[in-house]
N, C-alpha and C positions, 0 to 999 in steps of 0.2 A: 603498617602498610595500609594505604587508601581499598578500598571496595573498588573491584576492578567489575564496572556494570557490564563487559563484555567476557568477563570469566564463564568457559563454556558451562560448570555446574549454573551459576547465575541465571542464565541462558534458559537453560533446560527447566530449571523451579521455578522462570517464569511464565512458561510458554502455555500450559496448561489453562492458565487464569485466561490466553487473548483467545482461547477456542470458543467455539460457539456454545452455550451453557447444556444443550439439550444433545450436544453432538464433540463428545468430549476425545473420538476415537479418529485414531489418523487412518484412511484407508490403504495408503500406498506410501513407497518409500518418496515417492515426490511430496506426496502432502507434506509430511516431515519439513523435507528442502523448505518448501513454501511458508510453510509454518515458523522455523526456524528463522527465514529471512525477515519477515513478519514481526518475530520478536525482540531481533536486533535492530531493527526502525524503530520500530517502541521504546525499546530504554534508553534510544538516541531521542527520543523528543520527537520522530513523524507521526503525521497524524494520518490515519487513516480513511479515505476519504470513498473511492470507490474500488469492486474488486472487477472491474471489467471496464472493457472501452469505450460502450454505448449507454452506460446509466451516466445521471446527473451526479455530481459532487455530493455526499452525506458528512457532515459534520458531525452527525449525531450519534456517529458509529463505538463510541469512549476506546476506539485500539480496538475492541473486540471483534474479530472476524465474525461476519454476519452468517448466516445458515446460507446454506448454497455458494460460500466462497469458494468452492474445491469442485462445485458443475460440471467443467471443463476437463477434471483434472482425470487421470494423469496425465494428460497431453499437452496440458495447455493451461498455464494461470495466469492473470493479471493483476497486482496493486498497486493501486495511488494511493499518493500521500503529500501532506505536505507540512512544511515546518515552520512556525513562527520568525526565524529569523530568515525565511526567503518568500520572492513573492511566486517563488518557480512551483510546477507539481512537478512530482516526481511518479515515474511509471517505472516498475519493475516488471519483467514477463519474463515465465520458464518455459521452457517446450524440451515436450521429450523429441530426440532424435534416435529413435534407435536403441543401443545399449547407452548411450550421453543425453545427458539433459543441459540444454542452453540455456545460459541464464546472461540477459537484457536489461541494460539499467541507463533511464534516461531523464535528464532534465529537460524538463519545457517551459517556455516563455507563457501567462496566462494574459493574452489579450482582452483587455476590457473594453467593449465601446460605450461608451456615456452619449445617448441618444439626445439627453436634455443640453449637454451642454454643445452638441451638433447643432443643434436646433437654434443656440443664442448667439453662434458664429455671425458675422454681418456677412450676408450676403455676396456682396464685393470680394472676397478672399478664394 
């Protein structure tokens, strides 16, 4: 039988290795959820990119949740990601509600404008 990379044991002896090296402890049963969704992106191949709305894209992240990805939490998480075979990012968000926690998963279009080649358009168009 094949290695099943989404077998919940799998899961779990992964998760540990994407925490933050210096911040190895989940505070809250949401960090978990967060954590969790985090690690099944990972052994699907997302890359992680940013953990909120208003920073720039990080590539340099290797999957490892940065220090301060859990800021917000519990109320409130965000991760981007994104995956070699799309040009799309991907935004996941959790929000506590109450006794439920919501969870939000969306693909996005990444509009690029190329300034230089605006610039070489002829006029007349």
């Amino acid at each position: 039988m094949a290695n099943d990379i989404l077998d919940p044991a799998a899961l779990v002896a992964k998760l540990p290795s994407l925490l933050p090296a210096s911040s190895q402890r989940l505070s809250s049963p949401h960090d978990g959820i967060a954590a969790l969704i985090h690690t099944i992106l990972a052994v699907l191949a997302f890359r992680l990119i940013a953990v909120d709305d208003d920073s720039p894209t990080n590539s340099d992240l290797e999957n490892v949740l940065p220090e301060g990805w859990n800021k917000n939490g519990p109320s409130h998480y965000t991760l981007r990601y994104r995956h070699d075979q799309s040009s799309m990012e991907f935004a996941i968000k959790l929000t506590k509600l109450g006794p439920r926690t919501l969870i939000n998963a969306i693909a996005l279009e990444v509009f690029i404008v190329l300034f230089y080649y605006l610039r070489i358009l002829p006029s007349n168009l």
